[in-house]
C-alpha positions in Angstrom: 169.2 460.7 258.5 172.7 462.4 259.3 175.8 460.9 257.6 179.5 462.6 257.7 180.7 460.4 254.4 180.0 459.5 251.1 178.1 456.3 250.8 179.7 453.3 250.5 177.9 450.7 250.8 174.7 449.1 248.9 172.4 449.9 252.0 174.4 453.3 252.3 172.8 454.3 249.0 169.3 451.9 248.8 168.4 454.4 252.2 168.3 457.3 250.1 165.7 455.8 248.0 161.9 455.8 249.3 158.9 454.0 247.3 156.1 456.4 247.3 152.8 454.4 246.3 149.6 457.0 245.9 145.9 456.6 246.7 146.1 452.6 246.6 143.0 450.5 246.5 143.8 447.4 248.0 145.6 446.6 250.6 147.2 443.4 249.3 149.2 445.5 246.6 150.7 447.6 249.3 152.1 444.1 250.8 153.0 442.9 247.7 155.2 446.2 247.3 156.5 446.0 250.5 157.6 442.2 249.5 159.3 443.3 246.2 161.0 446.3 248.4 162.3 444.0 250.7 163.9 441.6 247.9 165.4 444.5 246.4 167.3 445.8 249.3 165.1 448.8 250.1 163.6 449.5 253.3 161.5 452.8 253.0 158.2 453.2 252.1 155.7 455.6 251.9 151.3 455.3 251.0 150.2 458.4 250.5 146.2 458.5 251.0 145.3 454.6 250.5 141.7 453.8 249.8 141.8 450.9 252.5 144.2 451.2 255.8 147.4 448.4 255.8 145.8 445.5 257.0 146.3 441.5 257.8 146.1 441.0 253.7 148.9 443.6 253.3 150.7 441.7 256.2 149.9 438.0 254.5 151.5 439.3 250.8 154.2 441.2 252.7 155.5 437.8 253.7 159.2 438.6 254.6 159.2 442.4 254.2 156.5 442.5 257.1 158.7 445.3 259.1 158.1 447.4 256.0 154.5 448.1 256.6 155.4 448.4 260.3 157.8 451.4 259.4 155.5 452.4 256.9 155.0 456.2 256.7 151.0 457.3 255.8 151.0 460.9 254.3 147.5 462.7 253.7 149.1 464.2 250.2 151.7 463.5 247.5 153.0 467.0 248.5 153.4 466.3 252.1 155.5 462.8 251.2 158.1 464.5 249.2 158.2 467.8 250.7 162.1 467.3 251.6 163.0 465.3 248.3 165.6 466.9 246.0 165.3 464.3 242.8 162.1 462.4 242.0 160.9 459.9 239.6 157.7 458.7 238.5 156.5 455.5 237.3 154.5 456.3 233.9 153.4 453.9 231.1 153.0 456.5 228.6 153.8 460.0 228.3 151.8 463.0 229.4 151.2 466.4 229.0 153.5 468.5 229.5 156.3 465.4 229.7 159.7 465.4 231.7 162.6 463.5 230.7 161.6 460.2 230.2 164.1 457.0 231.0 164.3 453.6 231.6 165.1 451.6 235.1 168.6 451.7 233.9 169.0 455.1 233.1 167.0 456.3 236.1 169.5 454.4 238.6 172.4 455.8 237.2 171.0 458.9 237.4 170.0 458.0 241.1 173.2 456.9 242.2 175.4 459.9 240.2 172.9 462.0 242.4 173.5 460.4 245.6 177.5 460.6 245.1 177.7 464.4 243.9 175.6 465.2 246.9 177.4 463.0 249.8 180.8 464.2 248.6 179.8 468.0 248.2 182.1 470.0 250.7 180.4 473.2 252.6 182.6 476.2 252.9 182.4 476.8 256.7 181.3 480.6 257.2 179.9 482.4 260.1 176.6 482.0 258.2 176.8 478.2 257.8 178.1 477.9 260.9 174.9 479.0 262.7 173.1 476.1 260.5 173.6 473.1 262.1 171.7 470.6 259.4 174.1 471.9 256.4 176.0 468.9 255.0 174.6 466.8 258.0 171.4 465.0 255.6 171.4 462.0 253.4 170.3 462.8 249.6 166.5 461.8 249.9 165.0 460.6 246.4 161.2 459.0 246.0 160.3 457.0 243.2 156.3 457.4 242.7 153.9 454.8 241.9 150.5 455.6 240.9 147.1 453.5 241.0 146.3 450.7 240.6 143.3 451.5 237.6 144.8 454.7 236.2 148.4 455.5 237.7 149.3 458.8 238.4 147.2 461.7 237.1 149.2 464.5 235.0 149.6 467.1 238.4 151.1 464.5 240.7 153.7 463.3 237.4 154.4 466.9 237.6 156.1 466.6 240.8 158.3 464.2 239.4 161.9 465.6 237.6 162.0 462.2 235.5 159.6 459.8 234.5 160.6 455.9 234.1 159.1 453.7 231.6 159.4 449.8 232.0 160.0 448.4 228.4 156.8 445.6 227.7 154.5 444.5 225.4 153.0 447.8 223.3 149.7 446.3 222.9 149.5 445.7 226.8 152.4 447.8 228.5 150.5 447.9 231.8 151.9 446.7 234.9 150.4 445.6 238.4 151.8 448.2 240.7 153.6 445.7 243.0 155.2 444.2 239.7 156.4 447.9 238.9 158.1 448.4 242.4 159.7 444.9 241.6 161.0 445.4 238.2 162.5 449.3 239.1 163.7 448.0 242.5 165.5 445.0 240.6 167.4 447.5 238.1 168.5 449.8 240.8 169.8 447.1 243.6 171.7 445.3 240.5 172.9 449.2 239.6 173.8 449.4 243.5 176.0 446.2 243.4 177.8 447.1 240.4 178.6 450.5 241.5 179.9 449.9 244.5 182.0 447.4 243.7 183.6 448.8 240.9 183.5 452.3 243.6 187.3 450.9 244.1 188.5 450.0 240.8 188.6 452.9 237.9 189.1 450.7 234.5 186.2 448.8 235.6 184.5 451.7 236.7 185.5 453.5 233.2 184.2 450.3 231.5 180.5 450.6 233.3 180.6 453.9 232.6 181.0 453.9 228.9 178.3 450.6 228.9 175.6 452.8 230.5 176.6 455.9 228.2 175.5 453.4 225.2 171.8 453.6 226.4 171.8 457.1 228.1 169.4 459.7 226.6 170.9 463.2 226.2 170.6 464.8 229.3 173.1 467.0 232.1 173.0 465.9 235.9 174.9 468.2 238.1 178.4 467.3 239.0 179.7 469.7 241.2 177.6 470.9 244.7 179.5 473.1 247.3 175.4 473.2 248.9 173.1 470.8 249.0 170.4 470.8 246.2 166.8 472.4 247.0 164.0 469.9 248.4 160.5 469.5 246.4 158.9 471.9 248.8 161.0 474.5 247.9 161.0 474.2 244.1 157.3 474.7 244.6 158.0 477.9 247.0 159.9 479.0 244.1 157.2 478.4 241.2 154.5 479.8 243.2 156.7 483.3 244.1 157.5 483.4 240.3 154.5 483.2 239.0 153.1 486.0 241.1 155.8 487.9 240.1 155.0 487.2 236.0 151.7 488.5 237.4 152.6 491.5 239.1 154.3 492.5 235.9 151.8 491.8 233.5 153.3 488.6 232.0 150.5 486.8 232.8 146.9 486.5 233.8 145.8 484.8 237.1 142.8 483.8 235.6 144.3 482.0 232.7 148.1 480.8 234.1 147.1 477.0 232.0 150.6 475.5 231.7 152.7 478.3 233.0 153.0 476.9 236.4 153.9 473.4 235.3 156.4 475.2 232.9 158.0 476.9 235.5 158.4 474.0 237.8 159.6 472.1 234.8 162.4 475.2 234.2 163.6 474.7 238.0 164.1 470.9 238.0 165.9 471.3 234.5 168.1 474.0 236.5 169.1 471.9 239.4 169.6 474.6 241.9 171.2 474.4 245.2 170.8 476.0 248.4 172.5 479.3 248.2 171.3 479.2 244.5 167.5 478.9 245.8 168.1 481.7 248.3 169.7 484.4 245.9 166.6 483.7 243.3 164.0 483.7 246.1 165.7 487.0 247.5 166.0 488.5 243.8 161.6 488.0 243.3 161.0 489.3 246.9 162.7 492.2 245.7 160.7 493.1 242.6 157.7 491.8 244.2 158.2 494.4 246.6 158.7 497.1 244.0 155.5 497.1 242.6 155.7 499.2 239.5 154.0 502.5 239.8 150.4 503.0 238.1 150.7 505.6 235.4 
C-alpha cells in the first residue's frame, strides 16, 4: 500500500483499517460483516480459519458489500493475518486475564486515527543505511480490529495479540453481541470519527474543540506522538518477546518449564513501549549480544 502523504481523506484513513473475523462458523455472519463493512466505509477484510468456506449465504447477506468477500483475504492463523500490523484491537465483552487497556469504539478510533497521522507524517532521515531500504516511509499504517466467535469470542492467547481491547457499552445482564452487529457498531464509531476528523483536519478551533470533547471520555493512557521510523509490525513484537525470554532464561531469570505469564507480560511491556524501527533493531541487537555471551559455568 505505498503512500508519499499524510492521509487526507476518509478512505485515505478507513484503508488502514482491516476487520479481522477468527474461526467463524457460519458463513452468513461473514456476509453480514462484509455488509456492515461496506456501510461503514471499510473495504478490507480478513477470515482467519472459518469453520465453513464463503459461500452463496455469505454472498446473499453480503448484499451490497459483495466485492468484500471477493477481495477477502483467508489466513490459516491469527498470527499470519497480522504479521505486518503495528496497532491492534480486539473486540472483548468482558475482560481477561492478563487484560490490556480496555476502551470504547470512541476511544479506540481516536486512538486509531492519532496513530495513523503520527505515522503518515513521520519524516525518515535519509542516510546511506536508509537509502539502501527502499520500503522505509513508502507503507500505509496497517491496524486490524479482531473479532472473535460467534459462541465464545476470542480465547485469552489470540486477545493477547491485541494492544487494546474495545468494549461496546450494552445491557449488563446480556452484553453479548452477534459478531456482524459488533463489526457494525465499531465500524459506525470510527467512520463517524473519520468524518469528523477530517473535516475539522483544516480548521484548528474546531479541531481544539473535538479534541477537548473526546479528552472528556479518554481513559489515562500515552499514544506516541513523534516517529522519525515507522513503528514495529506484530511479527516483530513477537520476535522480540520470544528472543527476550530466552535471554531471561539463559540468565537464570526464569524457567522454561514454568515461563506461565511471563511471555504475555513481556509482549504486554513491548506494546506499552511503542517501539519503532531503529528502536526494535538496537534492542534486538543488544539480546543477541548477551545471548551470545553465555555466562561462563563456575
Amino acid at each position: 500500500m505505498p503512500i508519499n502523504h499524510p492521509a487526507t481523506s476518509v478512505d485515505d484513513y478507513l484503508s488502514c483499517i482491516q476487520v479481522v473475523m477468527v474461526n467463524t462458523t457460519l458463513p452468513a455472519n461473514i456476509g453480514s460483516a462484509a455488509r456492515a463493512m461496506h456501510t461503514m466505509g471499510l473495504s478490507r477484510l480478513t477470515v482467519v480459519d472459518p469453520k465453513r468456506p464463503i459461500d452463496e449465504t455469505s454472498v446473499s447477506h453480503a448484499a451490497g458489500g459483495h466485492e468484500l468477500l471477493s477481495a477477502a483475504v483467508i489466513a490459516p492463523t491469527l498470527e499470519s493475518a497480522i504479521a505486518d500490523c503495528q496497532l491492534v484491537f480486539a473486540a472483548s465483552s468482558r475482560s481477561r486475564h492478563m487484560p490490556r487497556p480496555v476502551v470504547t469504539p470512541t476511544q479506540a478510533a481516536k486512538i486509531i486515527f492519532d496513530f495513523i497521522d503520527s505515522q503518515s507524517t513521520y519524516q525518515p532521515q535519509t542516510t546511506a543505511e536508509t537509502a539502501q531500504d527502499n520500503t522505509a516511509g513508502t507503507r500505509k499504517p496497517n491496524i486490524a480490529i479482531l473479532f472473535g466467535r460467534e459462541d465464545r469470542g476470542l480465547t485469552n492467547e489470540e486477545l493477547a495479540y491485541a494492544d487494546y481491547h474495545i468494549q461496546i457499552d450494552a445491557n449488563p445482564a446480556y452484553p453479548v453481541l452477534n459478531v456482524a452487529s459488533a463489526v457494525q457498531v465499531i465500524a459506525s464509531f470510527v467512520f463517524a470519527y473519520a468524518q469528523t476528523h477530517t473535516q475539522t483536519a483544516t480548521s484548528p478551533e474546531a479541531d481544539a474543540d473535538s479534541d477537548k470533547a473526546a479528552a472528556r471520555s479518554m481513559i489515562d493512557m500515552t499514544l506516541r506522538q513523534q516517529w522519525d521510523e515507522p513503528a514495529i509490525t506484530q511479527q516483530q513484537q513477537k520476535q522480540l518477546t520470544e528472543r527476550m525470554t530466552a535471554l531471561l532464561v539463559q540468565q537464570g531469570l526464569a524457567d522454561s518449564a514454568h515461563l506461565k505469564s511471563l511471555p504475555a507480560r513481556l509482549s504486554r511491556l513491548s506494546s506499552r513501549l511503542q517501539l519503532d524501527q531503529k528502536e526494535y533493531q538496537l534492542l534486538s541487537a543488544l539480546i543477541a549480544k548477551l545471548l551470545k555471551n553465555r555466562p561462563q559455568s563456575s
